[in-house]
KEFITOR-392736 format. One line per field, with one value per residue: residue number from 0; z, y, x of N, C-alpha, C, O in turn. Coordinates in Angstrom, 1 decimal. Layout:
i = NUM / ...
n_Z = Z / ...
n_Y = Y / ...
n_X = X / ...
ca_Z = Z / ...
ca_Y = Y / ...
ca_X = X / ...
c_Z = Z / ...
c_Y = Y / ...
c_X = X / ...
o_Z = Z / ...
o_Y = Y / ...
o_X = X / ...
//
This chain:
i = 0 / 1 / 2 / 3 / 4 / 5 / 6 / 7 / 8 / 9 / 10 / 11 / 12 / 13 / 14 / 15 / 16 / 17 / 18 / 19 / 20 / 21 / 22 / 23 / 24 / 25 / 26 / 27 / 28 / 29 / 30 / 31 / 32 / 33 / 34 / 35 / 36 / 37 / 38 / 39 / 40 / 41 / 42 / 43 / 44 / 45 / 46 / 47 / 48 / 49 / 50 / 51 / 52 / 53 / 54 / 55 / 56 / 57 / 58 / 59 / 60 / 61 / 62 / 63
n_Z = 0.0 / -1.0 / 1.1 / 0.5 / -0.8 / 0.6 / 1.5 / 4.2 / 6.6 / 9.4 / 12.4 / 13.6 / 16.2 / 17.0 / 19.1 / 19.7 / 20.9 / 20.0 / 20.1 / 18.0 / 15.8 / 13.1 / 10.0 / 7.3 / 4.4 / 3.0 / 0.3 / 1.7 / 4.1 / 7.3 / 8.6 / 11.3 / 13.0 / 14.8 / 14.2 / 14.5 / 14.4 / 11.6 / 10.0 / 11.7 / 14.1 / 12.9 / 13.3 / 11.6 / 11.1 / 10.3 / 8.0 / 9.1 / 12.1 / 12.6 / 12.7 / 14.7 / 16.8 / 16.6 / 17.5 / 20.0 / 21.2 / 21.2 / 22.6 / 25.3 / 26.0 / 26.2 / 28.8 / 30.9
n_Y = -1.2 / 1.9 / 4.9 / 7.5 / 8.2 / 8.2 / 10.0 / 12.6 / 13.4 / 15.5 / 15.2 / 16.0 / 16.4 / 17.2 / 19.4 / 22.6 / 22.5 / 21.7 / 18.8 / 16.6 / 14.1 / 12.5 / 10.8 / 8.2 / 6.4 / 4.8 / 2.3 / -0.6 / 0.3 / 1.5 / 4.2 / 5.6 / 8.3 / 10.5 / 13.8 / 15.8 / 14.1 / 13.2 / 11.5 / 9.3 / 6.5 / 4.6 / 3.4 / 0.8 / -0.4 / -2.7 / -2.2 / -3.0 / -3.6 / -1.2 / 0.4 / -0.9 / -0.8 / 2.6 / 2.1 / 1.0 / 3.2 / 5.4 / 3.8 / 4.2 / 2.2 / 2.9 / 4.6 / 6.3
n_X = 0.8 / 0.6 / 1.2 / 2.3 / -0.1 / -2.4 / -5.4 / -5.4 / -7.7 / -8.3 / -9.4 / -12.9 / -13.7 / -11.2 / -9.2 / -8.7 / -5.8 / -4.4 / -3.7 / -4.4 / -6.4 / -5.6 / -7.4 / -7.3 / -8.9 / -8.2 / -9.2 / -10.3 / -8.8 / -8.3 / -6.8 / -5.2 / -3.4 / -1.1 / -1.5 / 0.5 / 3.3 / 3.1 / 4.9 / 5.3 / 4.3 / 1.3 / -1.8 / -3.8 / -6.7 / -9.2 / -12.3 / -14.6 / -13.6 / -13.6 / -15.6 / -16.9 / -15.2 / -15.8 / -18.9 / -18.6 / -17.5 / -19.0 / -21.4 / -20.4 / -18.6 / -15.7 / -15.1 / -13.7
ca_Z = 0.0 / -1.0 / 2.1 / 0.5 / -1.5 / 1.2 / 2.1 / 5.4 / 7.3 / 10.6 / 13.2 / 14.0 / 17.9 / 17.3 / 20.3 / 19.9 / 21.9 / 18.7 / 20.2 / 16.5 / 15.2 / 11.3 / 9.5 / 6.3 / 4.5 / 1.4 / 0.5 / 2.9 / 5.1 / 7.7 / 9.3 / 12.3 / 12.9 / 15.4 / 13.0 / 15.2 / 14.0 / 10.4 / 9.1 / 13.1 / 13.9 / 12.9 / 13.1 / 10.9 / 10.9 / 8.8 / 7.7 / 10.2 / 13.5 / 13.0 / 12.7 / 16.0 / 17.8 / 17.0 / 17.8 / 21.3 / 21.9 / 21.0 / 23.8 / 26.3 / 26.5 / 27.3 / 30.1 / 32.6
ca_Y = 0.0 / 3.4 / 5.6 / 9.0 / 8.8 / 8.6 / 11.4 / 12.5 / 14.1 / 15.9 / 14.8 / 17.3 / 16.4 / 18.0 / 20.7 / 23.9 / 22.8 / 21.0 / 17.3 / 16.0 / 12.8 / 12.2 / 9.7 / 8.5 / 5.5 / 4.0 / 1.1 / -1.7 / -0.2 / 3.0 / 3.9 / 6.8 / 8.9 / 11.6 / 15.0 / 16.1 / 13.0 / 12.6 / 10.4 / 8.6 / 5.3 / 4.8 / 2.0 / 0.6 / -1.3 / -3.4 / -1.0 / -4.1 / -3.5 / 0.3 / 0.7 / -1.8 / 0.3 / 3.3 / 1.8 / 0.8 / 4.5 / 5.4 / 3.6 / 4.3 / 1.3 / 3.1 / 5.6 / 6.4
ca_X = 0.0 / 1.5 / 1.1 / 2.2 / -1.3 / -3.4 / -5.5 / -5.8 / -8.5 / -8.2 / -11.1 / -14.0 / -13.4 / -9.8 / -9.3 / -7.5 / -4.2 / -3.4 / -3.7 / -5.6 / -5.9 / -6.1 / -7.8 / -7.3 / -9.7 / -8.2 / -9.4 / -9.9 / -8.7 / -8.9 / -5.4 / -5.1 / -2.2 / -1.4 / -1.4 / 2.0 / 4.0 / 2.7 / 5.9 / 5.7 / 3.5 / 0.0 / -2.9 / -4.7 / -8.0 / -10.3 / -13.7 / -15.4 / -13.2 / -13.1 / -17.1 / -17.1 / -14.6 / -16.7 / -20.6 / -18.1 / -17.6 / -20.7 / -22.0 / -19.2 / -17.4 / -14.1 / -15.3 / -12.3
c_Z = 0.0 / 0.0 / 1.6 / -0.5 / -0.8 / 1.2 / 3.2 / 5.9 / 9.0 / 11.1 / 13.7 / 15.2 / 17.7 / 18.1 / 19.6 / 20.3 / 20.9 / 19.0 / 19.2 / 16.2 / 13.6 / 10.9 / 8.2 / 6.1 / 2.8 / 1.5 / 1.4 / 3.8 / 6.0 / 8.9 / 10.0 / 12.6 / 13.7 / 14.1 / 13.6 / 14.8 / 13.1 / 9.8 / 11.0 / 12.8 / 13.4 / 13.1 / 12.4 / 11.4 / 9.9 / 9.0 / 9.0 / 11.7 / 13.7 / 12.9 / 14.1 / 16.7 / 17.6 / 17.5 / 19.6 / 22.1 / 21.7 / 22.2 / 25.3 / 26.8 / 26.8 / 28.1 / 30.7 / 33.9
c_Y = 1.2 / 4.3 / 7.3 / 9.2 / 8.8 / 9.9 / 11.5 / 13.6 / 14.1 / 15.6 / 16.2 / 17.4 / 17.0 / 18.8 / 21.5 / 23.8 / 21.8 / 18.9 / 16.8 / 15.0 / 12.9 / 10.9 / 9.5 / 6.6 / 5.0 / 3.0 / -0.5 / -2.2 / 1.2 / 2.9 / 6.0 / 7.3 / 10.2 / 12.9 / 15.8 / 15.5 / 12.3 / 11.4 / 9.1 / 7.4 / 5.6 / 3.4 / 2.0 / -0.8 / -1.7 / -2.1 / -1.7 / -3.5 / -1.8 / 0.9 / 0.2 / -0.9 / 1.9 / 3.4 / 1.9 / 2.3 / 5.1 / 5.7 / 3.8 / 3.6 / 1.6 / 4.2 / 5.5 / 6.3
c_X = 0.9 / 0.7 / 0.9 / 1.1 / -2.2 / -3.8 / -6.0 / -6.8 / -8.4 / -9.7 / -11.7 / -14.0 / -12.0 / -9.8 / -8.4 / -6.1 / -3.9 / -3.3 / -4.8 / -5.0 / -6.7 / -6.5 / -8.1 / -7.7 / -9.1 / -8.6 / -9.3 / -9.3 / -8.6 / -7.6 / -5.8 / -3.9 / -2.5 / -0.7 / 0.0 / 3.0 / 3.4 / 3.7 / 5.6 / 4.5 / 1.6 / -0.5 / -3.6 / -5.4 / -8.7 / -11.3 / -14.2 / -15.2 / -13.5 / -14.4 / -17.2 / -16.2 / -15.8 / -17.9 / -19.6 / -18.0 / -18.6 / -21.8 / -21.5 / -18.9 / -16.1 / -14.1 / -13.8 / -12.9
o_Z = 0.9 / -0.2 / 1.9 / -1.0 / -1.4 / 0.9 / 3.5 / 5.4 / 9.7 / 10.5 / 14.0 / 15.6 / 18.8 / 18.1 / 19.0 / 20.2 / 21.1 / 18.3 / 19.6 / 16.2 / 13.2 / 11.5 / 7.6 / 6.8 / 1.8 / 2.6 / 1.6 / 4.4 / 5.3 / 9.8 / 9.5 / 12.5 / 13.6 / 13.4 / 12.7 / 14.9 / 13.4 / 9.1 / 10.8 / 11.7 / 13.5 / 13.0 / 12.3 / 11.8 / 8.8 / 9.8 / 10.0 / 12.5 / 14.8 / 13.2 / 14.8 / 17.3 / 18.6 / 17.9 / 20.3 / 23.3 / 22.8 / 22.6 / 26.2 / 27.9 / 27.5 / 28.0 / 30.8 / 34.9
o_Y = 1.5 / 4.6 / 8.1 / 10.3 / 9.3 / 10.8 / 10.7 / 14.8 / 13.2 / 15.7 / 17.2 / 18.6 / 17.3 / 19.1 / 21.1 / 24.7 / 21.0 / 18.0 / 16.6 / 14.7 / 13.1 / 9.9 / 10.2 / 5.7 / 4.9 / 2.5 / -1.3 / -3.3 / 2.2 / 2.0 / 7.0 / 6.4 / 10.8 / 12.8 / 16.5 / 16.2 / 11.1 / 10.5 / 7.9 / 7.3 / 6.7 / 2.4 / 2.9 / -1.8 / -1.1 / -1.2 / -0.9 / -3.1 / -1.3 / 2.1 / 1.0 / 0.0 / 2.2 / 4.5 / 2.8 / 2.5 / 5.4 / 6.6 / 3.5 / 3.8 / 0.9 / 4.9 / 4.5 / 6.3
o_X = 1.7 / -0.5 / 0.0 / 1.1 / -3.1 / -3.0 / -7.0 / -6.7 / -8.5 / -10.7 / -11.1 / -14.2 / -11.7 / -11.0 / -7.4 / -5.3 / -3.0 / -2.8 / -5.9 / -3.8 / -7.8 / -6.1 / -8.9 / -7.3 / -9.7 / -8.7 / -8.4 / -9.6 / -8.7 / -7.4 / -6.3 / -3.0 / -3.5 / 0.3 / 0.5 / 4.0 / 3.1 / 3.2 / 6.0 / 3.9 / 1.0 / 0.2 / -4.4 / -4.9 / -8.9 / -11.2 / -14.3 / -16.1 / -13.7 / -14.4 / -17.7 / -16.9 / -16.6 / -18.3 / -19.9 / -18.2 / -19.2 / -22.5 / -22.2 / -18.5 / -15.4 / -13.1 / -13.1 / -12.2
//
């Protein structure tokens, strides 16, 4: 998978003090990246897990 053609999108929950996370959805598959450390690690997920991770916050399965 060629990386430098993704496109990334900053999240709408981003805050002002600059802690944003990008999200970019090429095909089959949806990888996260902090917007601070764009060349640094990222994760990716199937479309499947990464809809299941979001219904999970959703409902507030990871409260503190």
């Amino acid at each position: 998978m060629d990386l430098s053609r993704a496109v990334w999108r900053k999240s709408t929950r981003s805050g002002s003090s600059g802690n944003c996370v990008e999200v970019a959805t090429p095909p089959q598959v949806v990888m996260v990246r902090d917007s601070k450390q764009p060349h640094g690690p990222l994760l990716c997920f199937s479309h499947g897990d990464w809809v299941a991770f979001i219904q999970r916050i959703k409902v507030g399965s990871f409260q503190a």
